[in-house]
C-alpha positions in Angstrom: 22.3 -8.9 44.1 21.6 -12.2 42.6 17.5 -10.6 42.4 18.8 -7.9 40.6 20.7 -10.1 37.8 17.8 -12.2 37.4 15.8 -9.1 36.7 18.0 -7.9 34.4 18.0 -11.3 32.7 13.9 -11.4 32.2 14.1 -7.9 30.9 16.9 -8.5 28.3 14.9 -11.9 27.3 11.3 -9.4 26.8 13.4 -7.2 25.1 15.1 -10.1 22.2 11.8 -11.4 22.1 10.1 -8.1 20.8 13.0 -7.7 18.3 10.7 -6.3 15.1 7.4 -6.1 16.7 5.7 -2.2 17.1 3.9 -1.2 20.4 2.0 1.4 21.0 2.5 4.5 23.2 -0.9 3.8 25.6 -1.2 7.6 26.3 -1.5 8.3 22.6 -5.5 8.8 22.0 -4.9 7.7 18.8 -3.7 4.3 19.8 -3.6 0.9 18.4 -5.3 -2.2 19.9 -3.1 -4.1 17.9 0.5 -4.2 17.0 2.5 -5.5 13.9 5.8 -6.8 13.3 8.0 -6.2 10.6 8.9 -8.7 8.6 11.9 -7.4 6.2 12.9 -4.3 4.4 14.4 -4.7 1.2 16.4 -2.0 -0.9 15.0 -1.3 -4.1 17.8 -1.4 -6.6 18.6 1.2 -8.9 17.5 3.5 -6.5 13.8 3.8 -7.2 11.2 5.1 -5.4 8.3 3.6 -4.8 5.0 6.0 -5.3 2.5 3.2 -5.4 2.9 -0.9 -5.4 0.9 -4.5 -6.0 1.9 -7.7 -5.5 1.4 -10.6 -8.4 2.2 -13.4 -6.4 5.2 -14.0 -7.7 6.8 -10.1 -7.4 6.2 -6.5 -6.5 5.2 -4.4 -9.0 5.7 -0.1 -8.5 5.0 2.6 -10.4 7.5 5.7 -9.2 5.5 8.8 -9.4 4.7 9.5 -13.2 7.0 6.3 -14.5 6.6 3.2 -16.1 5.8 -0.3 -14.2 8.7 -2.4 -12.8 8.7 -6.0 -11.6 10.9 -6.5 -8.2 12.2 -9.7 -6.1 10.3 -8.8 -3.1 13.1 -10.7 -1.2 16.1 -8.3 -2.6 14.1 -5.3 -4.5 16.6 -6.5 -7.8 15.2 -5.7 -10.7 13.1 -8.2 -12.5 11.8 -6.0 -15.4 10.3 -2.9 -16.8 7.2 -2.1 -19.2 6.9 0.1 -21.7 3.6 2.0 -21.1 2.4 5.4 -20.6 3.5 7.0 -17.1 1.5 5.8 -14.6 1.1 6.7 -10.8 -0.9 3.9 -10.1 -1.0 0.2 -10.4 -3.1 -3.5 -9.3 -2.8 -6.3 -10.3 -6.5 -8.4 -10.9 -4.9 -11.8 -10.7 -3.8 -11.8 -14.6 -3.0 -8.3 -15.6 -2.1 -5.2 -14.8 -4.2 -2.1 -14.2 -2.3 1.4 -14.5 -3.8 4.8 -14.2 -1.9 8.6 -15.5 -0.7 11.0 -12.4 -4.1 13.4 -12.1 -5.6 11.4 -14.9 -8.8 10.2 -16.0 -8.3 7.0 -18.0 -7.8 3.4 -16.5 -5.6 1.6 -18.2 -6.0 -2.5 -18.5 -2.3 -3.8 -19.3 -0.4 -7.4 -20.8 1.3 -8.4 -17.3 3.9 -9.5 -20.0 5.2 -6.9 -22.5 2.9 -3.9 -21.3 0.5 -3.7 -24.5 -3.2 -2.4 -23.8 -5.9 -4.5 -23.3 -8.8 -1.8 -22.9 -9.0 1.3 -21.6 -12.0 3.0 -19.4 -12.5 7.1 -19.0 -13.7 7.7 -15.4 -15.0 10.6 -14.7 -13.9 14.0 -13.7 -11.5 14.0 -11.2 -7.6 13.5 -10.3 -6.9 9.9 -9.6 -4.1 8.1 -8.0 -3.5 4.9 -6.3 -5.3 1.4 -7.6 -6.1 -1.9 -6.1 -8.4 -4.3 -7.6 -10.1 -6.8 -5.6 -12.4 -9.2 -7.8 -15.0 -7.9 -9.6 -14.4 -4.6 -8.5 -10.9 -1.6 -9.2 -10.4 0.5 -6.3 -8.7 4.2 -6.8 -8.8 7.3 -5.1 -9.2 11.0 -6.0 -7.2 13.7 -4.3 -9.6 16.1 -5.2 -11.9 15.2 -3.0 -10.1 12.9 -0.4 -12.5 9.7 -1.3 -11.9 6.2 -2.5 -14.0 4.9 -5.3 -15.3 1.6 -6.2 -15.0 1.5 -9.7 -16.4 -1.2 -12.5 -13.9 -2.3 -14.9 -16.1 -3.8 -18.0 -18.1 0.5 -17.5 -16.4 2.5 -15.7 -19.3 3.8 -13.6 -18.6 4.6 -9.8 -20.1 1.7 -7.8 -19.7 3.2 -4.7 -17.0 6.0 -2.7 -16.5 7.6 0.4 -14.3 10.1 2.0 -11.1 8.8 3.8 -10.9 9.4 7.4 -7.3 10.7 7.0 -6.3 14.2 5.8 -4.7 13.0 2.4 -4.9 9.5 1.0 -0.6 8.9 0.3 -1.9 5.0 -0.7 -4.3 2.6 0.2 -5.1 -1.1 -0.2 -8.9 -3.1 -0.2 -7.7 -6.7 1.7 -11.1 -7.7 0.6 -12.9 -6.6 3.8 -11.0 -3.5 5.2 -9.9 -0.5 3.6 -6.2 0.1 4.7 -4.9 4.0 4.1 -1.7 5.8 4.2 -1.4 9.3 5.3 2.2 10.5 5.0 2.0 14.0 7.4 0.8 12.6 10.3 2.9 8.7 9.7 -0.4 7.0 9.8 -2.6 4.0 8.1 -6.3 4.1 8.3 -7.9 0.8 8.6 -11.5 1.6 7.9 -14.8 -0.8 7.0 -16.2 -0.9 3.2 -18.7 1.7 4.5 -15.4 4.0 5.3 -16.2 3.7 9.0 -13.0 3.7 11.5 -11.8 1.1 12.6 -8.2 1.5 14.0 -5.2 3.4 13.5 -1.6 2.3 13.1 1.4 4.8 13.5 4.0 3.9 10.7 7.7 2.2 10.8 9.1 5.0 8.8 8.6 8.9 8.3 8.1 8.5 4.4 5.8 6.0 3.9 4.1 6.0 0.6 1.9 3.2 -1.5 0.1 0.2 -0.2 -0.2 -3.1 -0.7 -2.0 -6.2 0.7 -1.5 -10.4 -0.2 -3.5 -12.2 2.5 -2.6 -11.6 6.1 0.5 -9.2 4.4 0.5 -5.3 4.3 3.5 -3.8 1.8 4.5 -0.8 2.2 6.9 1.6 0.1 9.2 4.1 1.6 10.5 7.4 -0.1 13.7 5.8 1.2 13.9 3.5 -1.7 13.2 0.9 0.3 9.3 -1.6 0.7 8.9 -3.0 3.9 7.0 -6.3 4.9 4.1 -5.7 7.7 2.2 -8.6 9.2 -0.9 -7.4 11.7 -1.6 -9.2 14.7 
């Protein structure tokens, strides 16, 4: 008896202990060799919905899908303020501004971080964009069309580089300076791929709505149709 209740006491302990952390189902051939633990979920107040997402050091910054930019607490999701810009379903920040790009659109937007006024614009090429990250000197998108991600310029415009995600449909993505990290929605996955767009690993998702991508450091941030963003950190 007294075996049995010390089991049960080293199971319960394992159990607190993984409180937040995601394992992986070891029969699934698509498993991860790493896990990740989630660090918080936040509401997003007002009841927005996150479509794609960047982080400015101080805040997180979303676009819905087709709306203007909004500043959040990433601690509560309260609102910390809203731009007036063209509708935008895409958004980075390059560690001053803000860079915003139309639903389906061609043109790349350069933003005032502060009161939303344009800074410069660039006309990429044919093509239906959405999704931004910007990693210095370079602006990643990617264009549904044709299921790639682009490495784009920002003083020309001209495509520095692409290559065509390993998942079905890109839902968001984020470039954490030396791995591509992707979001497809349908099957609850992220892509991590190499700058080439070779595989790496595959992570299944904390929720069943996922959608946009962000990375700060050893952080990923992810949005949720929910309303919610939720706080990954990779092992």
């Amino acid at each position: 008896m007294m075996k049995y209740f010390s089991l049960l006491i080293i199971v319960f302990s394992f159990l607190i202990s993984c409180r937040g952390r995601i394992f992986n189902n070891p029969y699934d051939p698509d498993r991860d060799e790493r896990g990740y633990e989630i660090l918080s979920v936040v509401n997003i107040e007002g009841g927005r919905i996150p479509f794609d997402l960047t982080f400015s050091g101080d805040s997180i910054w979303i676009v819905q899908e087709s709306s203007t930019p909004v500043s959040l607490n990433y601690s509560s999701g309260s609102l910390i303020r809203e731009l007036t810009t063209q509708p935008a379903s895409g958004i980075a920040y390059d560690n001053s501004n803000l860079w915003i790009i139309g639903k389906d659109s061609q043109e790349l937007i350069n933003i005032s971080i502060i009161n939303g006024n344009e800074i410069k614009g660039i006309r990429l090429s044919e093509g239906n964009y959405n999704f931004l990250d910007y990693k210095a000197p370079y602006i990643y998108t990617a264009d549904k069309l044709t299921n790639t991600i682009l490495t784009i310029d920002p003083d020309s415009g001209a495509v520095i580089s692409s290559f065509r995600s390993p998942s079905f449909s890109i839902d968001g993505f984020c470039f954490d300076g030396s791995e591509f990290w992707i979001l497809e929605r349908s099957e609850r996955k992220i892509f991590v791929t190499d700058i080439e767009g070779n595989l790496i690993n595959t992570f299944r998702t904390p929720t069943d709505t996922p959608t946009g991508l962000a990375s700060s450091e050893n952080i990923i941030w992810m949005g949720d149709q929910a309303g919610k963003i939720i706080k990954l950190r990779f092992d």
